[in-house]
C-alpha positions in Angstrom: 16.9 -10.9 -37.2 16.4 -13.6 -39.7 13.1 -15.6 -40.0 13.3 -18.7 -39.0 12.2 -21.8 -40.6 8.2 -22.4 -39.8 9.0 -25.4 -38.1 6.8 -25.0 -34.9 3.6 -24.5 -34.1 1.4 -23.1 -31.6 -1.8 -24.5 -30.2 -4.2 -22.9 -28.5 -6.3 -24.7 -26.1 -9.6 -23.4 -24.7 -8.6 -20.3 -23.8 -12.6 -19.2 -24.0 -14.7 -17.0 -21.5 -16.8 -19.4 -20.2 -13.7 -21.8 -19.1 -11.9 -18.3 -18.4 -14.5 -18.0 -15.4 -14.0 -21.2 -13.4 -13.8 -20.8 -9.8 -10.0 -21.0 -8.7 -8.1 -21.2 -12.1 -4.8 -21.3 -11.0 -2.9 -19.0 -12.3 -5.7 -16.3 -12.5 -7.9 -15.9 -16.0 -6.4 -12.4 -16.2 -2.6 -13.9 -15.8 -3.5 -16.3 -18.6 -4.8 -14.4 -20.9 -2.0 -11.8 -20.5 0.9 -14.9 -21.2 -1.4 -16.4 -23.8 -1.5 -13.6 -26.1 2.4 -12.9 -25.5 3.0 -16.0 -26.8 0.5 -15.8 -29.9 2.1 -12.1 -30.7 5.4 -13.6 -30.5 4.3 -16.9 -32.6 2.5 -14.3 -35.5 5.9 -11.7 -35.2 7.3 -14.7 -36.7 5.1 -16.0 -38.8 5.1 -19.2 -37.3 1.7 -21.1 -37.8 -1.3 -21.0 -35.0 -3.8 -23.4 -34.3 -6.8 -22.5 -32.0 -8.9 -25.6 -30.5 -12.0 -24.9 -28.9 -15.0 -26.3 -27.2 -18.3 -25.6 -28.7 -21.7 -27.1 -27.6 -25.1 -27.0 -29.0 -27.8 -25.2 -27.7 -30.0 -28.4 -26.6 -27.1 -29.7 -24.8 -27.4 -33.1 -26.5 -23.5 -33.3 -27.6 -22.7 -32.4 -24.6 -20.0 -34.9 -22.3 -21.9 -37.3 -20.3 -20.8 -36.3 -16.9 -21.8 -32.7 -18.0 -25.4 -33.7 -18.6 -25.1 -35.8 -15.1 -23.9 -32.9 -13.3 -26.1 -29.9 -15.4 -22.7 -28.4 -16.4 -23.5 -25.6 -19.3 -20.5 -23.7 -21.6 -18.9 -23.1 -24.9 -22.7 -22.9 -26.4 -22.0 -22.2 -30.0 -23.4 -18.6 -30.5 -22.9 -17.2 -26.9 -20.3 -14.7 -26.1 -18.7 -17.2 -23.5 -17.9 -19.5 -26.2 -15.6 -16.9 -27.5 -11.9 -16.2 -26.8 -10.9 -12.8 -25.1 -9.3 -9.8 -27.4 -5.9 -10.9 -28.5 -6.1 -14.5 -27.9 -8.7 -15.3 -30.8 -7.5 -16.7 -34.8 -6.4 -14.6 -37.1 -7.1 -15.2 -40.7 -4.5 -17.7 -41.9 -4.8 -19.6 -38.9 -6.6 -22.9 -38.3 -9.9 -23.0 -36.0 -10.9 -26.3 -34.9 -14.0 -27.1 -32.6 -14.4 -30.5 -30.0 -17.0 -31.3 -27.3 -14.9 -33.5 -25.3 -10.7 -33.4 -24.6 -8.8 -33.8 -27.5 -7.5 -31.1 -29.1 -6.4 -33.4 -32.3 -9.4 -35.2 -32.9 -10.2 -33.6 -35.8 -8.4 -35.2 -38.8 -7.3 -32.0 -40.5 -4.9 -31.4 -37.6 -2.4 -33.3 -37.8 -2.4 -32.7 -42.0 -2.7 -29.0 -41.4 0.4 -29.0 -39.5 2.6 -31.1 -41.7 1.8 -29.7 -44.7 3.5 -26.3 -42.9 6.7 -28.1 -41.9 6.2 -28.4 -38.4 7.9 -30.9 -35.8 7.3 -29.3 -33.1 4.3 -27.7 -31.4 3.9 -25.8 -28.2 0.5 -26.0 -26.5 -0.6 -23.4 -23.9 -4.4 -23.0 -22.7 -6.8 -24.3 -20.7 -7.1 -26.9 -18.4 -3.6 -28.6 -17.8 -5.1 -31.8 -16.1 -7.7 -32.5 -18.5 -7.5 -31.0 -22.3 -3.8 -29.6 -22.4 -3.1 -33.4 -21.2 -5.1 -34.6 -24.0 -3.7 -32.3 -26.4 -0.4 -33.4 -25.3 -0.5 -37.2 -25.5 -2.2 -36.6 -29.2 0.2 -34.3 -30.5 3.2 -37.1 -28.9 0.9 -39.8 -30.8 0.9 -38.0 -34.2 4.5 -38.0 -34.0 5.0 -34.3 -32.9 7.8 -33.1 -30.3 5.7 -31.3 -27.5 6.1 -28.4 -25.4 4.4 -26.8 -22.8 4.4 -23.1 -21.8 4.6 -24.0 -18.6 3.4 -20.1 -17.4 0.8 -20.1 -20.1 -1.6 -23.3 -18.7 -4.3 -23.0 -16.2 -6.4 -25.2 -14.1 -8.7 -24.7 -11.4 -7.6 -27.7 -9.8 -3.2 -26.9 -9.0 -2.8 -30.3 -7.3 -4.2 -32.4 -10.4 -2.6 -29.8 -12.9 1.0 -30.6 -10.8 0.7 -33.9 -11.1 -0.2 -33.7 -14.6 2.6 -31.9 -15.6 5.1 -34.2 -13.9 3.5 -37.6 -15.5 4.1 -35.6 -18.6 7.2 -34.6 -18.6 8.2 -38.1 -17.3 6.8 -39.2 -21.1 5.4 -37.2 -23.5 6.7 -33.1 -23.3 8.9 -31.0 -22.2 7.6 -28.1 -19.9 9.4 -24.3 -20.6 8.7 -20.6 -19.8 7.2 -17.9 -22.1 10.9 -16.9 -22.6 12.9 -20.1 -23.1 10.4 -20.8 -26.1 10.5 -17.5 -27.4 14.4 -18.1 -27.5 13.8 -21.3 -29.0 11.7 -19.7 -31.7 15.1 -17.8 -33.2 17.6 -20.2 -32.5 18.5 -19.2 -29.1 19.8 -20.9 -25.9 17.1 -20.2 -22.8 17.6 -16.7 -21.6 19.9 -16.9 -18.3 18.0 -13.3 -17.3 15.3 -11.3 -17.0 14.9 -8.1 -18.1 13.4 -5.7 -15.5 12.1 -2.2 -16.9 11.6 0.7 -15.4 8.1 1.2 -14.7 8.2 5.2 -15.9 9.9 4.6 -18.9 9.5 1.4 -20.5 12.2 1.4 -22.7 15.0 1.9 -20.4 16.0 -1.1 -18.5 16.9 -1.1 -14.7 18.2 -4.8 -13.7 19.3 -8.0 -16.1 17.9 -10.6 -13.2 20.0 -13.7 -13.7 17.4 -17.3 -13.5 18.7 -19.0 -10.7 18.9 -22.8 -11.5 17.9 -26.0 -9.5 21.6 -26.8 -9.0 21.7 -22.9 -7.2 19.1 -23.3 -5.4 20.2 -26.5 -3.5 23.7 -25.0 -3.3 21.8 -21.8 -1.1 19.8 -24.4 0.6 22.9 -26.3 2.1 24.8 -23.4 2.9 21.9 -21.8 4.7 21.4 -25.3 6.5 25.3 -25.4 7.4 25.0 -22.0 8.9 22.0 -22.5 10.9 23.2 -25.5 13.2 25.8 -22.9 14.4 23.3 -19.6 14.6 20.5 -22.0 16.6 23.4 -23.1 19.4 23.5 -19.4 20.3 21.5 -18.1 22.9 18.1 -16.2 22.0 19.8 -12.9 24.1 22.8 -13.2 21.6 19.7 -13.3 18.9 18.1 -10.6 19.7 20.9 -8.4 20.2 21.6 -8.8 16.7 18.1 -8.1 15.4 18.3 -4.7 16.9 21.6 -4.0 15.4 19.8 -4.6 12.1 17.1 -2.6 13.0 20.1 0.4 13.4 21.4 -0.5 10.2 18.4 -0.1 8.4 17.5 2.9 10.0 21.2 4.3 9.7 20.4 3.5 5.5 16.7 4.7 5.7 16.9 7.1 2.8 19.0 4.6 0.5 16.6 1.9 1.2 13.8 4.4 0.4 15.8 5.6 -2.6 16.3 2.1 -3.8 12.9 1.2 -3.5 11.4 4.3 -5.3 13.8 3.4 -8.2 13.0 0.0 -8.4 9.1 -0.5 -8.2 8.4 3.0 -8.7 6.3 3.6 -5.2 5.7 7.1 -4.5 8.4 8.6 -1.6 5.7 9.0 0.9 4.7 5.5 0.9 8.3 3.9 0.5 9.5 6.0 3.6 6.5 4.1 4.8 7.7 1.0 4.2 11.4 1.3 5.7 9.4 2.2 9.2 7.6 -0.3 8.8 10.8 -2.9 8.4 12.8 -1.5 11.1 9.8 -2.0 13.6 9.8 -5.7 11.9 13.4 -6.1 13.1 12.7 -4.3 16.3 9.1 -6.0 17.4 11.1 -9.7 16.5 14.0 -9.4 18.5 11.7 -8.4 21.8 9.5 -11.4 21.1 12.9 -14.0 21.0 13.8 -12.2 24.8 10.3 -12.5 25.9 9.2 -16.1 27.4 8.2 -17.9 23.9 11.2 -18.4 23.5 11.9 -19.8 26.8 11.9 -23.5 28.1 9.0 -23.0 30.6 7.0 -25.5 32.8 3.3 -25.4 32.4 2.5 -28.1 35.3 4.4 -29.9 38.0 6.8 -32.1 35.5 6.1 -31.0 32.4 7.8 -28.5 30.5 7.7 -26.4 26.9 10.3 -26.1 24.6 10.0 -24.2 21.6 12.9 -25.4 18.1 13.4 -23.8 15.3 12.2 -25.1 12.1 16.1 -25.2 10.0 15.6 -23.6 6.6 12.7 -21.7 5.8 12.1 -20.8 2.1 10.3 -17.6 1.2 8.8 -16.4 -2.3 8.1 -12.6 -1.6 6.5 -10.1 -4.7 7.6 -6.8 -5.6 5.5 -4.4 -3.8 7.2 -4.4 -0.4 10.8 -5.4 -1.5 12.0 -4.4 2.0 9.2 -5.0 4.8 7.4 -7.8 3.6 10.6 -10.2 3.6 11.8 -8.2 7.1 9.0 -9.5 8.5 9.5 -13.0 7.8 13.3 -13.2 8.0 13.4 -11.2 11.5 11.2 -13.8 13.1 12.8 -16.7 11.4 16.6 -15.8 11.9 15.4 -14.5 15.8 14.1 -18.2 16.8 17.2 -19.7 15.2 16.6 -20.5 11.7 18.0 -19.4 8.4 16.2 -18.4 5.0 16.3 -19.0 1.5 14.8 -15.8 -0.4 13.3 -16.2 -3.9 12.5 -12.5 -4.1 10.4 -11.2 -7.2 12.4 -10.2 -10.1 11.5 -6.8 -10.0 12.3 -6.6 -6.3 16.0 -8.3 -6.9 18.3 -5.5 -6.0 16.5 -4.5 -3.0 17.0 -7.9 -1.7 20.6 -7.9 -2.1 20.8 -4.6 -0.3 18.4 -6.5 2.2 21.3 -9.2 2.8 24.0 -7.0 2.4 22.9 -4.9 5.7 22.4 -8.6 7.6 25.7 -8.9 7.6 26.9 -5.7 8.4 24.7 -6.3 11.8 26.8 -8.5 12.1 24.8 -11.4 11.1 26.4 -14.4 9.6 25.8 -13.7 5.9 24.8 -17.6 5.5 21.9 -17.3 7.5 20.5 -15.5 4.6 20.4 -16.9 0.6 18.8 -14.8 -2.3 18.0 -16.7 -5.4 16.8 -15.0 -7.9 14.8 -15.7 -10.5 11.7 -16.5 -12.0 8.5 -20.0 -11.2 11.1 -22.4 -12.0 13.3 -21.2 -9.0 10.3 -21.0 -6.8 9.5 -24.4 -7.3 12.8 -25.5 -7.3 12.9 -24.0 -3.6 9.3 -25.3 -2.6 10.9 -28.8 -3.3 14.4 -28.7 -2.3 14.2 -31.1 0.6 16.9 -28.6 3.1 13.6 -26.6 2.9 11.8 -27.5 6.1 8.8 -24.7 6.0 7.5 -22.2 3.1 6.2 -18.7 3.7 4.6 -16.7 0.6 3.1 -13.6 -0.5 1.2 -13.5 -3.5 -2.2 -13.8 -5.2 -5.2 -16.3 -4.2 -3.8 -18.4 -6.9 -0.3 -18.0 -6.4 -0.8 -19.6 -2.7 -2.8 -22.1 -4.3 -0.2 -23.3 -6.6 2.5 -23.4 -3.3 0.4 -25.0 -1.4 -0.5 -28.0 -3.3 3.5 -28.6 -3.7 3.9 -27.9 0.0 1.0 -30.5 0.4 3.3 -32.9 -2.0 6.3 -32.8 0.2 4.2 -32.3 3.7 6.0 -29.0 4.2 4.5 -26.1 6.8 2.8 -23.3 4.7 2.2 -19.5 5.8 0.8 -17.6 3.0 -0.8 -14.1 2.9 -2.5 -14.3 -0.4 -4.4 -10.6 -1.0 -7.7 -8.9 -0.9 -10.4 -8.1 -2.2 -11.2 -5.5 0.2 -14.4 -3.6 1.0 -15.8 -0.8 2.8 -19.3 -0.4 4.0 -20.2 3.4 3.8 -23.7 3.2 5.3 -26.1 6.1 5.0 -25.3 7.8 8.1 -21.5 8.5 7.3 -20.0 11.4 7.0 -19.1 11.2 3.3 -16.8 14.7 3.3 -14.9 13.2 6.2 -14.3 9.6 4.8 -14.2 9.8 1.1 -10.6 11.4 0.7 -9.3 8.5 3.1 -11.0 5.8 0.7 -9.4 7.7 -2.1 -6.5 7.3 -1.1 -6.9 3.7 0.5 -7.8 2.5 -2.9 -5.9 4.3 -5.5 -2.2 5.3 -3.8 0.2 3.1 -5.3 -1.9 2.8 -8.1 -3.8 0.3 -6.2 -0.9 -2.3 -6.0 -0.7 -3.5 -2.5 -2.9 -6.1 -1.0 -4.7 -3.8 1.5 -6.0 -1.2 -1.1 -9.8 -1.2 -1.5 -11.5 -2.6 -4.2 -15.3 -2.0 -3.8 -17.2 0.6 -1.9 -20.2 -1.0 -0.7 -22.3 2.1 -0.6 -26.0 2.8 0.6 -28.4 3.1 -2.2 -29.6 6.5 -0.2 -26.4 8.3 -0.1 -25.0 6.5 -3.6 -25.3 9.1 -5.9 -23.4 12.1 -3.5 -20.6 9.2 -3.1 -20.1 8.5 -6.4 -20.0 12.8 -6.8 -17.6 12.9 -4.2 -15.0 10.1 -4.9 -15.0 11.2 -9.0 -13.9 14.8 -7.4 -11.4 13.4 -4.5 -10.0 10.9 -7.6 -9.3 14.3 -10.4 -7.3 15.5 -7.4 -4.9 13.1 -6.8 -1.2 13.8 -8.0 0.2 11.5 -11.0 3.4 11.9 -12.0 6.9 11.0 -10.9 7.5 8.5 -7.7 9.9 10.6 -6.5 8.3 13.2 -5.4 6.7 13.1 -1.8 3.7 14.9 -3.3 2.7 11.5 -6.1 0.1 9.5 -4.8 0.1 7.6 -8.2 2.2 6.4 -10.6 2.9 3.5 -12.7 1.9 0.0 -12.2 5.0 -1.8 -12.4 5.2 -3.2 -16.1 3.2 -2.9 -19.6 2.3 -6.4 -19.2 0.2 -5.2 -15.4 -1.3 -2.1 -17.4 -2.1 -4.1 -20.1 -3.6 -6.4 -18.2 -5.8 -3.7 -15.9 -6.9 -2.4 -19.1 -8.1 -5.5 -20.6 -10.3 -5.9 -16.6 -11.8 -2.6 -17.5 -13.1 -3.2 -20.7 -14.3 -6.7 -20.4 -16.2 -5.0 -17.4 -17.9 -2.3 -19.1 -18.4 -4.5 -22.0 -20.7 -6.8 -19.5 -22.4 -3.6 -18.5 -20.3 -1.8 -15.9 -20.5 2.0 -16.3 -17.0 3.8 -16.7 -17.3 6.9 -14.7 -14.2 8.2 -14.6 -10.3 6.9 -16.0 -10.0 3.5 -18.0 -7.1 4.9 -20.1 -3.6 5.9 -20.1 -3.3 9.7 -18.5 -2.3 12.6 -21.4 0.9 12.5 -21.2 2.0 9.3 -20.0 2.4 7.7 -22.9 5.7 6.7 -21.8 5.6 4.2 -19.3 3.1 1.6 -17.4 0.6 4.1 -16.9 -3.1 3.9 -15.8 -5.6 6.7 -14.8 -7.3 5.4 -11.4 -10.5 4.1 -12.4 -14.5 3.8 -11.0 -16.5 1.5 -12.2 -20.6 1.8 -11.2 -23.8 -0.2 -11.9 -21.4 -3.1 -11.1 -23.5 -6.6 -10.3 -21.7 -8.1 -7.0 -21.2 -11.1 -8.6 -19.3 -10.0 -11.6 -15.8 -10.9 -12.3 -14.6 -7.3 -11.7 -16.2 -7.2 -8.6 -15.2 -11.3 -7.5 -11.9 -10.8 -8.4 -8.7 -9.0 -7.2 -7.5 -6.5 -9.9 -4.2 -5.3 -8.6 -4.7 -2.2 -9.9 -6.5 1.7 -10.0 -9.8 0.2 -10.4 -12.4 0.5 -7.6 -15.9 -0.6 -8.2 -19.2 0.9 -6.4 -21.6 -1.6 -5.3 -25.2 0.0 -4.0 -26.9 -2.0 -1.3 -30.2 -1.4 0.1 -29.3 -1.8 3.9 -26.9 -3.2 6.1 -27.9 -6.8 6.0 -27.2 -6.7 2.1 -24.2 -4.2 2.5 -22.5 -7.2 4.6 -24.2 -9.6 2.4 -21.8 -8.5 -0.2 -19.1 -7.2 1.6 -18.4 -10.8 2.3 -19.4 -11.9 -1.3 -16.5 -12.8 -2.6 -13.7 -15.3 -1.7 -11.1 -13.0 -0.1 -11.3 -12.0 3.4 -7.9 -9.9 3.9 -9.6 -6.5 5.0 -12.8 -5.5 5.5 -13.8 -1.8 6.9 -17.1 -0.2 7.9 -18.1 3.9 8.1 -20.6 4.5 10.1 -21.6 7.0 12.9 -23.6 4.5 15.0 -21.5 2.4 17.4 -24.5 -0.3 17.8 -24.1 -0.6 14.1 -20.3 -1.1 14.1 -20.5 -3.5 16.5 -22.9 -6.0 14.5 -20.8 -5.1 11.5 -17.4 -6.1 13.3 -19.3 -9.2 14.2 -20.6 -10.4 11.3 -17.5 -9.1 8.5 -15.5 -12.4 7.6 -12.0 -10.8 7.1 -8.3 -11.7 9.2 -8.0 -7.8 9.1 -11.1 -5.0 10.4 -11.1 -1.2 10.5 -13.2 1.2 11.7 -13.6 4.7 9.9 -11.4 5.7 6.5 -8.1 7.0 7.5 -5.0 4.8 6.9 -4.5 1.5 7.9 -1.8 0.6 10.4 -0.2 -2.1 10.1 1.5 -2.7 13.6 4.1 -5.0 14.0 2.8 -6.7 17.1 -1.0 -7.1 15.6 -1.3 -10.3 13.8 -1.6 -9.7 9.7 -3.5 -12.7 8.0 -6.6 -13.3 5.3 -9.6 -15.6 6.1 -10.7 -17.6 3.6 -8.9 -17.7 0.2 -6.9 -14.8 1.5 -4.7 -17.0 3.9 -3.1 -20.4 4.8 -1.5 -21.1 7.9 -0.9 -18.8 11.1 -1.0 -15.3 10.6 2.4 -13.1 10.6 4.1 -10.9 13.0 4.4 -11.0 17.3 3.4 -13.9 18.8 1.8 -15.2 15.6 5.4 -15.4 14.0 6.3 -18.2 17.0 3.8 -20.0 15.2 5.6 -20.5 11.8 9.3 -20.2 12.5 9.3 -22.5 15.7 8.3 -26.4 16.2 6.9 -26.5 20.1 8.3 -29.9 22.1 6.7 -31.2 25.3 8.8 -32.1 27.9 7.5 -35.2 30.4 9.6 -35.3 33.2 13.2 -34.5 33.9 14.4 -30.9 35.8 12.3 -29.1 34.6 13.2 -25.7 32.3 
């Protein structure tokens, strides 16, 4: 590859600890520090100038903005560790450091110089926060004269409405907004990818799916067809409906090991738990097509003259992640195509094959094959599908800031929202447990899967009294679990599903025992692993509660013990954080469980360590930050996919 001319620049915006730890940065501080040093490696492979702008305030707070002295609002103090950039994201000799107390990332007069005298035309800013500096940064760089980009997945802000309309005003004016990849292309010459690579989570450098990007034009073209098809599909009556439901549910039982198969091979979870999953989506199918025969979906009278009627939606759009290709979008489509609707499915792009397979045994149920649309892809197509105007209701599964993002756009075009949205899940082991019962349970509830599915736990909230024999007890249950190959039904870990996710976990682990946690066991790559996305499951003690490791989902191996003093504090800081998916409690005393059940603020509670059991007919929802909207599956799902009508008068049903 030949070096290209030096004609763009990167800027750097921000990206500093202390802005790093806002509350609700949308995407996630560990998402944008993974994207932001991509594009810096990919900006220094080439040679390609770098310019870092950041925020530093003196100690006395005198050159501080106004509104920060107003509001008491402390950061970026020159000397303190929060003023600094994370590992990776920081200049390099060579490259330009400028400093600012207020927005404007070219207000120092050696910028625009610095950059001219290097050839550049063009810049590409990425960083920190898209409705207020980025913005700034933007409209100087377009006053200087520059053409401007935006990484458009390498900008964050705590507040996704503003940051959605800032980047709409902008493009309307001032820059153009691309992926990671399109200016990565750019950088050599190239036309925007029309793919994604997806690698194969044991072995990096083999590649198992080129995901094609589907465009805005593709999207629309999915959304009409599904909308043509689902006039026809809602005529038919719910019995007709639910007959075919159950013939899915035969089909994908009939293909339960392929599904398994294709699921092991795609996202690399361990047999045991992807034969999991397949159960789990035929009882989807199954539990959906009793609900359409039961009386929901019935015209009923509920007084003398007045009746209820229950209409589908139309077209609901769902964004689904990788970790349950098959039974996290069964559970949505089942419902949705059972009350009378059809669905547009924007699966991840690690999840893309086992979505066609998905719509590929919908029609052999003999399912009209409009009624479901996959369109691959990557944000753009997402949004593309949030906005298309055929799209009457979205349903999502992602991360806090993830639903966030979807629902301030759902809030822009008034659109119904269901989103399950993870957890940062905890488990009260009070003193009087029995720790050799429970702790190979909680083992296994945290770290199978390597700790990638929105129900693992993520602190043990332990009594000070029985903390030490825990910690003994859990390092000893953790040396014994089996890493190694997905495939066989024995693995209870193996690798999180790309470099860019270990990488990331990694860079949580160290920052965390930098700040003081204590590493007792993992926080490295397993001998022998070297291969792949691997990552030893990890404990992290002498963790404060109110620590980013600890406040924050990691989506990982990496569990964190948290010693309380008593069960007012143990529920104190089980409900410490912003997530409220799942929340579970050990103890031998029922009195006890009883005031815990009462006072735990989670959509989702168990009782005791073993597995959790997601039933098909219990409704599966977070409080808090963990959930928008009505819960999924049984009755719940009536919720979402239909639009209730009174009835005044007439025959009744």
């Amino acid at each position: 590859m030949t070096t290209p001319t030096p004609s763009t620049a990167l800027v750097v915006v921000d990206v500093q600890r202390d802005f790093l730890a806002r509350p609700g940065l949308t995407p996630s501080a560990e998402h944008l520090v993974a994207r932001v040093a991509e594009l810096v490696a990919a900006f220094r492979a080439r040679g390609l100038p770098v310019l870092h702008v950041q925020t530093r305030t003196r100690a006395d707070g005198a050159d501080r903005m106004p509104h920060w002295r107003e509001f008491g609002l402390t950061a970026c103090v020159e000397g303190t560790p929060g003023a600094e950039a994370p590992g990776g994201v920081g200049p390099h000799d060579g490259e330009l450091l400028v400093t600012k107390q207020h927005y404007r990332g070219f207000g120092d007069p050696v910028v625009a110089p610095w950059l001219r005298a290097r050839g550049v035309d063009r810049v590409v800013v990425c960083g920190l926060y898209t409705h207020a500096c980025v913005r700034e940064t933007v409209l100087d760089a377009y006053e200087a004269g520059f053409e401007v980009w935006v990484a458009t997945d390498a900008v964050a802000t705590p507040e996704p409405l503003h940051g959605m309309l800032t980047q709409q005003w902008l493009e309307a004016r001032a820059a153009r907004f691309e992926p990671i990849a399109a200016v990565v292309a750019a950088l050599d010459g190239d036309d925007a990818p029309s793919f994604l690579l997806h690698r194969d989570p044991c072995d990096s450098a083999r590649v198992l799916t080129e995901v094609p990007l589907t465009g805005r034009g593709d999207v629309r073209r999915a959304a009409q067809a599904a909308a043509a098809g689902q006039v026809e599909w809602a005529a038919r009556p719910a019995s007709e409906r639910a007959e075919r439901l159950d013939a899915w549910a035969a089909v994908l039982e009939d293909r339960a090991e392929e599904l398994s198969d294709q699921i092991v091979r795609e996202v690399a979870k361990p047999r045991a738990a992807a034969d999991d999953e397949v159960r789990r989506a035929i009882g989807h199918a199954r539990t959906s097509a009793a609900l359409v025969r039961g009386d929901i979906a019935a015209t009923r009278e509920v007084a003398p003259g007045v009746a209820v009627r229950h209409h589908p939606v139309g077209v609901i759009g769902i964004v689904m992640p990788w970790n349950n290709p098959l039974a996290l979008p069964v559970g949505k489509i089942a419902p949705a195509i059972g009350f009378g609707n059809a669905v547009v499915c924007k699966p991840a792009p690690e999840g893309t094959a086992t979505a066609w397979a998905l719509r590929r045994s919908l029609a052999d149920a003999g399912i009209p094959v409009d009624l479901l649309q996959v369109v691959p892809g990557a944000v753009d197509t997402a949004e593309a599908l949030i906005g298309d105007p055929r799209v009457e209701a979205i349903a999502v599964t992602g991360s806090v800031a993830t639903g966030r993002a979807v629902a301030a756009r759902c809030g822009m075009h008034g659109k119904p929202l269901q989103a399950e949205l993870g957890g940062n899940n905890a488990v009260i082991v009070l003193a009087d447990a029995d720790l050799e019962e429970i702790v190979g349970p909680l083992v296994q509830g945290a770290y199978s899967y390597s700790g990638q599915r929105c129900t693992a736990i993520r602190r043990f909230v332990v009594d000070a009294s029985v903390a030490e024999r825990f910690e003994a007890l859990v390092t000893a249950e953790i040396e014994r679990l089996l890493i190694g190959d997905p495939s066989d039904r024995a693995t209870a870990v193996g690798p999180l599903i790309s470099l860019a996710a270990r990488d990331r976990v990694a860079r949580v682990v160290d920052d965390a025992v930098r700040d003081g946690a204590r590493l007792v066991c993992g926080g490295r790559v397993p001998e022998g692993f070297t291969h792949g996305a691997w990552y030893a499951p990890t404990l992290l003690a002498d963790v404060d509660p109110d620590a980013r490791v600890a406040q924050e989902e990691t989506f990982g191996p990496v569990t964190v013990l948290l010693t309380v003093d008593g069960l007012d504090e143990a529920i104190a800081v089980a409900n410490g954080v912003e997530q409220g998916l799942v929340a579970a409690v050990c103890t031998g005393d029922a009195g006890t469980r009883r005031r815990v059940l009462d006072a735990l603020r989670a959509g989702i509670l168990q009782v005791g360590a073993g597995a959790l059991p997601v039933h098909p007919d219990a409704p599966f929802g977070g409080w808090k930050a963990s959930g928008f909207g009505p819960p999924e599956h049984g009755v719940w799902d009536a919720a979402f996919a239909t639009r209730p009508q009174a009835v005044y008068g007439g025959d009744g049903p």
